[in-house]
DRENMIPA-338869 format. One record per residue (C-alpha): chain; residue number from 1; residue in one letter; z, y, x. Coordinates in pm, 1 decimal. Each point is the difference from the previous one (the first is absolute). Layout:
BEGIN
<pt fiza="A" drenba="NUM" lodren="A" zz="Z" yy="Y" xx="X"/>
...
//
This chain:
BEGIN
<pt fiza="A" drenba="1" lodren="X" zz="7564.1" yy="8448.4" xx="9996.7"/>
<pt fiza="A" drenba="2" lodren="X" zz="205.7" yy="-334.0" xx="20.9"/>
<pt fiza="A" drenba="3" lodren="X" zz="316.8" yy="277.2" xx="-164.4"/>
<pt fiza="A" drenba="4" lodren="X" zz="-225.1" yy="122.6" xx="-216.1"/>
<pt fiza="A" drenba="5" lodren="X" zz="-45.9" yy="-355.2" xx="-79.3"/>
<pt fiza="A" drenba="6" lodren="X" zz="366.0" yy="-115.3" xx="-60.2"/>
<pt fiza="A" drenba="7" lodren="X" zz="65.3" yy="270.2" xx="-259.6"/>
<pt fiza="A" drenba="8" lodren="X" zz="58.3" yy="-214.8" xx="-344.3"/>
<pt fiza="A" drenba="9" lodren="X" zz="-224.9" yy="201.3" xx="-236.4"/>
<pt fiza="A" drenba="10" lodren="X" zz="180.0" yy="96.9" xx="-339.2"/>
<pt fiza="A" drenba="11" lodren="X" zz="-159.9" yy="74.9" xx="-353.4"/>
<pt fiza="A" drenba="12" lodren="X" zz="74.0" yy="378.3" xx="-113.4"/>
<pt fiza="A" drenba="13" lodren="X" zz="309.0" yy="49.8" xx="-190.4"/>
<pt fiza="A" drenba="14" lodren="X" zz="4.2" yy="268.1" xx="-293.4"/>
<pt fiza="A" drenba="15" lodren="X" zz="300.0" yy="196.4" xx="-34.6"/>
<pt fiza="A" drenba="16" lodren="X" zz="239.6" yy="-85.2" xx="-296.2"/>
<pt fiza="A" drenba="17" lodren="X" zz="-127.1" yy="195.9" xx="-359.2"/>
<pt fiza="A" drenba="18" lodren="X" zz="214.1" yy="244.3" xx="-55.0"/>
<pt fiza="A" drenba="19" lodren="X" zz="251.7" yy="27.0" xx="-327.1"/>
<pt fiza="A" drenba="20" lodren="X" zz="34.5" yy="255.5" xx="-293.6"/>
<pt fiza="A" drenba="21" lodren="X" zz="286.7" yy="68.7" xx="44.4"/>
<pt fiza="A" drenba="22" lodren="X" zz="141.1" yy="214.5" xx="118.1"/>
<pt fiza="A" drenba="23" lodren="X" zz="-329.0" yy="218.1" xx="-46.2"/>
<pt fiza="A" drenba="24" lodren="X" zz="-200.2" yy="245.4" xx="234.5"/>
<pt fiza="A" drenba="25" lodren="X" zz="69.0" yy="372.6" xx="-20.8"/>
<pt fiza="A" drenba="26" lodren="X" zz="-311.4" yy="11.5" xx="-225.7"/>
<pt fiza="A" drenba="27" lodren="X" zz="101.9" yy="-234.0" xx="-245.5"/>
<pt fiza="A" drenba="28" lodren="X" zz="271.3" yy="205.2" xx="-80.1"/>
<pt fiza="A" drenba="29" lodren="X" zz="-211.9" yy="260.6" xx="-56.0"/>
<pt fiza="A" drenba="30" lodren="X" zz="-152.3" yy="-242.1" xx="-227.2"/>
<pt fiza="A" drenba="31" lodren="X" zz="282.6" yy="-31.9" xx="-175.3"/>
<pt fiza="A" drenba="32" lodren="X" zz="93.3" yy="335.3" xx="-3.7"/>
<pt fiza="A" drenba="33" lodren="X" zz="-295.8" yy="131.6" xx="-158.1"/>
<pt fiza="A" drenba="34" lodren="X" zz="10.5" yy="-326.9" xx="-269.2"/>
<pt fiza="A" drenba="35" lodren="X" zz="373.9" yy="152.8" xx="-100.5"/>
<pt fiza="A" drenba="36" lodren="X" zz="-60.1" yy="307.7" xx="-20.9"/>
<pt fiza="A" drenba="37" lodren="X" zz="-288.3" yy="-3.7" xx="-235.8"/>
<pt fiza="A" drenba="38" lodren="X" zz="166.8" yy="-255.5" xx="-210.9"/>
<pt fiza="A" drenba="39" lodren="X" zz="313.5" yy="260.5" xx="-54.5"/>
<pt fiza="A" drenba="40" lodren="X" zz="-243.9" yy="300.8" xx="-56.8"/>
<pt fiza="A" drenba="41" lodren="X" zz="-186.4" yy="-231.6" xx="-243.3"/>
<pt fiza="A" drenba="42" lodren="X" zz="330.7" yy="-82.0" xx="-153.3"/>
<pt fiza="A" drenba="43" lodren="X" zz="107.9" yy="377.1" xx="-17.4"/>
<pt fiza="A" drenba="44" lodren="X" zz="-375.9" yy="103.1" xx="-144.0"/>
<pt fiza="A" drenba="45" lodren="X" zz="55.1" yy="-240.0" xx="-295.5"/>
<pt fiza="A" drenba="46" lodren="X" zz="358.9" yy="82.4" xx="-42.7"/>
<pt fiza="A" drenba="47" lodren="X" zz="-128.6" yy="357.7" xx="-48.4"/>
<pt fiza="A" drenba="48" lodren="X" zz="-241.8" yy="-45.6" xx="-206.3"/>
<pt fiza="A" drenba="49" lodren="X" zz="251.0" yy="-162.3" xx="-233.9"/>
<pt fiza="A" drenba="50" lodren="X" zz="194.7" yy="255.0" xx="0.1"/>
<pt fiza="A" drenba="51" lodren="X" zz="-238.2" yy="252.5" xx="-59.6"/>
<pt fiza="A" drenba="52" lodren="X" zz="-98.4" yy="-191.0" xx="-295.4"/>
<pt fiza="A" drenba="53" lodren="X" zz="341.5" yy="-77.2" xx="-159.2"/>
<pt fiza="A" drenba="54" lodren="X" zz="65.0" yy="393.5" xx="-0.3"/>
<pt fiza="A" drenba="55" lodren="X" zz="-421.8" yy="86.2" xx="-148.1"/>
<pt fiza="A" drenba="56" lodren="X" zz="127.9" yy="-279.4" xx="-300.6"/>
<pt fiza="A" drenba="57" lodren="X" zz="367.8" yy="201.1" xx="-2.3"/>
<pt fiza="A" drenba="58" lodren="X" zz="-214.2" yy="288.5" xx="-59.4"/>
<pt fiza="A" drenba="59" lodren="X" zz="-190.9" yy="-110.1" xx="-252.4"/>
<pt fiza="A" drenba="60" lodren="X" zz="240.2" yy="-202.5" xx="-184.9"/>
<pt fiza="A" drenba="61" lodren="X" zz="264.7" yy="331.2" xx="-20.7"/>
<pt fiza="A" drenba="62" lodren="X" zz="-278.1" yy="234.5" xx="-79.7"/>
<pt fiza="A" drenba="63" lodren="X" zz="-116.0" yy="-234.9" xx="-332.0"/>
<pt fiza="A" drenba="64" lodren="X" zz="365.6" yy="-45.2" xx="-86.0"/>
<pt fiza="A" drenba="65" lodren="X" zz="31.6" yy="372.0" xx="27.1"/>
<pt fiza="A" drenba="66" lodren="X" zz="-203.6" yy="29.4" xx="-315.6"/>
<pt fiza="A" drenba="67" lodren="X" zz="189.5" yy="-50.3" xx="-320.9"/>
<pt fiza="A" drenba="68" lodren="X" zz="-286.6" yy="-100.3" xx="-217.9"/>
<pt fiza="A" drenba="69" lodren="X" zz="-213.1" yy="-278.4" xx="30.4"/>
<pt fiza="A" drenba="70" lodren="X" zz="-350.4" yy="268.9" xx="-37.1"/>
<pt fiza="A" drenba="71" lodren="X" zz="188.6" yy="189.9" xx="310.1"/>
<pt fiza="A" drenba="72" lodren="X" zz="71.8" yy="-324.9" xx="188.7"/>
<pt fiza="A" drenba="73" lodren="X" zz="-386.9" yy="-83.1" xx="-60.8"/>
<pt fiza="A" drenba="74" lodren="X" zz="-108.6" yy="343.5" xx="123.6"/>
<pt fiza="A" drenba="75" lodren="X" zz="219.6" yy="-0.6" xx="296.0"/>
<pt fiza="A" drenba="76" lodren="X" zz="-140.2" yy="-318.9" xx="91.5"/>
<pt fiza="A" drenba="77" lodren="X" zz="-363.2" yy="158.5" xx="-41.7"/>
<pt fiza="A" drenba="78" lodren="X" zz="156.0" yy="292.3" xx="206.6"/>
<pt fiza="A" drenba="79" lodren="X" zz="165.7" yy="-177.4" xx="258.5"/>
<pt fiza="A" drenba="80" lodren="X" zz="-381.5" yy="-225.5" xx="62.5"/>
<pt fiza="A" drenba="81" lodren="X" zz="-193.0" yy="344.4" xx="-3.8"/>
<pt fiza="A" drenba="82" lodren="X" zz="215.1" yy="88.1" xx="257.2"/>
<pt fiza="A" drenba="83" lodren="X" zz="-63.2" yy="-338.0" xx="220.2"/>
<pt fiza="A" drenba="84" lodren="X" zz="-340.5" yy="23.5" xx="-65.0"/>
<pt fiza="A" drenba="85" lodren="X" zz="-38.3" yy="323.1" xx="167.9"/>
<pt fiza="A" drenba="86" lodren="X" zz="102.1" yy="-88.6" xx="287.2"/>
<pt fiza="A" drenba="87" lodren="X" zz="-168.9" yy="-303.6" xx="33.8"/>
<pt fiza="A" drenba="88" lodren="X" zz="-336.9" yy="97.6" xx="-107.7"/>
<pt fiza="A" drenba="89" lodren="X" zz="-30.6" yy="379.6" xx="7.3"/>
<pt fiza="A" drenba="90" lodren="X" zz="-153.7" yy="134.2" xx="-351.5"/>
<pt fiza="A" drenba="91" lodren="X" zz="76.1" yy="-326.4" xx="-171.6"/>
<pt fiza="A" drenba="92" lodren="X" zz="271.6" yy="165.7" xx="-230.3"/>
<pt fiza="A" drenba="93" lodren="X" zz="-281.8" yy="197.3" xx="-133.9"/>
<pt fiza="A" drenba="94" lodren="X" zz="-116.0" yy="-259.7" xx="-190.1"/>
<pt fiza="A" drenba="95" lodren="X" zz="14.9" yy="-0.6" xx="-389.4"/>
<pt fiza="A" drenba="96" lodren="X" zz="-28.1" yy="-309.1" xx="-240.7"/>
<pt fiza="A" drenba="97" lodren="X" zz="-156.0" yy="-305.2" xx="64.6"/>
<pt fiza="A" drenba="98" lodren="X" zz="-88.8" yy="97.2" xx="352.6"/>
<pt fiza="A" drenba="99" lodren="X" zz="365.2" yy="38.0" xx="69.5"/>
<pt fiza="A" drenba="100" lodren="X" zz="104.4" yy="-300.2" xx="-113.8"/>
<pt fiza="A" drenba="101" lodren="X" zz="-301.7" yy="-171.1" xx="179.8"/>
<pt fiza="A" drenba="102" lodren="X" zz="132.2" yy="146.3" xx="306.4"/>
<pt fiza="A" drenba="103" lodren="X" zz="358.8" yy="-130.1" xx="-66.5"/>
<pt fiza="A" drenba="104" lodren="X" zz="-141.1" yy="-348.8" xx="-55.0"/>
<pt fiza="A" drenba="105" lodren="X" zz="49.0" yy="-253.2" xx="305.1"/>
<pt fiza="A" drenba="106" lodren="X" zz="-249.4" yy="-155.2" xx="100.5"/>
<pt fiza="A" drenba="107" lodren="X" zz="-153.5" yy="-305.5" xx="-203.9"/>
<pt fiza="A" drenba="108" lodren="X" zz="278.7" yy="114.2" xx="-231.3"/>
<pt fiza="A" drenba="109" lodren="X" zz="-55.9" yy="208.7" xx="-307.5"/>
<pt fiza="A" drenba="110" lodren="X" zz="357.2" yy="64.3" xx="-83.9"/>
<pt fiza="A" drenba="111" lodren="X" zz="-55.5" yy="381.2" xx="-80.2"/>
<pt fiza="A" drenba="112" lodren="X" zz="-344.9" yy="41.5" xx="-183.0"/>
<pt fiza="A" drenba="113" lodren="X" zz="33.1" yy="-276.7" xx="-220.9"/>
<pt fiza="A" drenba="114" lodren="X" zz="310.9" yy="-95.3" xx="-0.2"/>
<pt fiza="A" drenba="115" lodren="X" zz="383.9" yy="135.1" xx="-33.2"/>
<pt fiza="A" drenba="116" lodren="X" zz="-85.3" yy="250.7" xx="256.2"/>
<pt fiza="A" drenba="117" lodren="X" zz="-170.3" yy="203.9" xx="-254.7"/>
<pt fiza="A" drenba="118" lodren="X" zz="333.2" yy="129.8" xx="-148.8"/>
<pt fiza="A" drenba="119" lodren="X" zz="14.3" yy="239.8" xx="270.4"/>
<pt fiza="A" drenba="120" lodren="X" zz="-306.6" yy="204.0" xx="-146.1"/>
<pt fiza="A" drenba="121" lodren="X" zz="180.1" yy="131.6" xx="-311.0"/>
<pt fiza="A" drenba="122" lodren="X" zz="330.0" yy="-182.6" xx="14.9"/>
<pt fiza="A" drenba="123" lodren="X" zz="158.2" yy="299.2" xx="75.6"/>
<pt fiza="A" drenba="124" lodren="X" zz="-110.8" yy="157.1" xx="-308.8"/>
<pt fiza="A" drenba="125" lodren="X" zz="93.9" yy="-195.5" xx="-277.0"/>
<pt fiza="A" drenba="126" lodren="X" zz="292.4" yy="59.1" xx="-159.1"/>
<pt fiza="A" drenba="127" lodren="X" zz="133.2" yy="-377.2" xx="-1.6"/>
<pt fiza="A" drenba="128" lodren="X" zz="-86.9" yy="-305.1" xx="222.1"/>
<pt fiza="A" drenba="129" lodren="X" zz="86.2" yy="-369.1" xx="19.1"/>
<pt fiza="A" drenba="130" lodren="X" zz="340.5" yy="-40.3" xx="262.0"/>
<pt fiza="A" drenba="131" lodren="X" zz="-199.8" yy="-363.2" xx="134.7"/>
<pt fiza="A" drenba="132" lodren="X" zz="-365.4" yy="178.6" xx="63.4"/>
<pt fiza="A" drenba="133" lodren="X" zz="154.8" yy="242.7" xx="185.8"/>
<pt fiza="A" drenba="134" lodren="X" zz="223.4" yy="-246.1" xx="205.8"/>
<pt fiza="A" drenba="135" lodren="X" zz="-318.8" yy="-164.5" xx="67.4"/>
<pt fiza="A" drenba="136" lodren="X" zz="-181.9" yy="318.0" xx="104.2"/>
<pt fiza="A" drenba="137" lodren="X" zz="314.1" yy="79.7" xx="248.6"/>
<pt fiza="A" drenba="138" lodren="X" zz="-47.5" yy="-288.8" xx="171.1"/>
<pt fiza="A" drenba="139" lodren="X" zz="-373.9" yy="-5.5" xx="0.0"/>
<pt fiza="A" drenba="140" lodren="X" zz="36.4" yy="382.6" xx="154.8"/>
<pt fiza="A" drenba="141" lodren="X" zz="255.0" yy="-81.8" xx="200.3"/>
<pt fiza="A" drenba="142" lodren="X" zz="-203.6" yy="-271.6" xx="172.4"/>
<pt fiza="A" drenba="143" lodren="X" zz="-293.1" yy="247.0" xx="27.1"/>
<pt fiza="A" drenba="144" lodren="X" zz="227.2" yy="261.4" xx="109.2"/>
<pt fiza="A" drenba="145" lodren="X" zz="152.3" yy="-176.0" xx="286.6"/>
<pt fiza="A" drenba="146" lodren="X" zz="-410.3" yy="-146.4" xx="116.9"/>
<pt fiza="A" drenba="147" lodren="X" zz="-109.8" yy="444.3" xx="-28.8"/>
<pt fiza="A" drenba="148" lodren="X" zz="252.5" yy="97.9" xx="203.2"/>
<pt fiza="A" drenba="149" lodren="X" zz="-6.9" yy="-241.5" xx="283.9"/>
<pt fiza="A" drenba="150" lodren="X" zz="-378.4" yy="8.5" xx="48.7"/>
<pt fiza="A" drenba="151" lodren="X" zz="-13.3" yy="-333.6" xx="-114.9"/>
<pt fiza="A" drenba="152" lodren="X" zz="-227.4" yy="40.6" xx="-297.1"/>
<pt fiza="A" drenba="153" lodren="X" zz="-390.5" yy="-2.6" xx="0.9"/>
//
């Protein structure tokens, strides 16, 4: 006992904390996996914009296709039918007001009350105003684009 007793007695020491850097194997993982989903988020919404620019080529070439202003009006009306068909199956059955309160965003009432309402029987009449249906393009065009990216309703 008298070496047990001669044995100066020290307080526990804790090992030094470790640093980031450089980092485990599973921190690059980590960081890996962070990367790689911000580069596939990058390439979704670089798609996507894309995909749009060409749907507004489309619809833009196909209205200046027309060479009067009651065909650009009933390609427009055309052109949503077709949009709405695939983004609601049976919606392009619609006739009238029920149309038009289809084509209407919503809290918006754009079509049924508004300038929207040209595309009923715009593509009738004989003559039509150059700035109402510059309005309705872009008001279609708008609605258009929201049909036929699944973004509407």
């Amino acid at each position: 006992m008298s070496a047990a007793a001669s044995l100066p007695l020290r307080d526990v020491h804790l090992p030094a904390v470790p640093s980031w850097w450089p980092l485990p194997p599973g921190g690059w993982l980590v960081l890996a996996a962070l990367a790689l989903a911000a580069l596939l988020a990058w390439a979704w919404r670089a798609h996507r914009r894309r995909q749009q620019r060409r749907w507004l080529q489309l619809f833009d070439s196909a209205v200046d296709a027309a060479d009067t202003s009651s065909a650009q009006v009933a390609a427009m009306a055309e052109l949503l039918r077709r949009a709405a068909r695939g983004h609601s199956p049976g919606a392009e059955l619609l006739q009238g007001q029920a149309w038009l309160e289809f084509l209407d965003a919503p809290g918006s009432r754009a079509f049924s009350d508004g300038e929207g309402r040209l595309l009923l029987d715009g593509g009738y009449r004989r003559t039509l105003d150059a700035a109402a249906v510059q309005r309705v393009r872009a008001l279609a065009r708008g609605r258009f684009l929201d049909l036929i990216s699944g973004r509407a309703r």
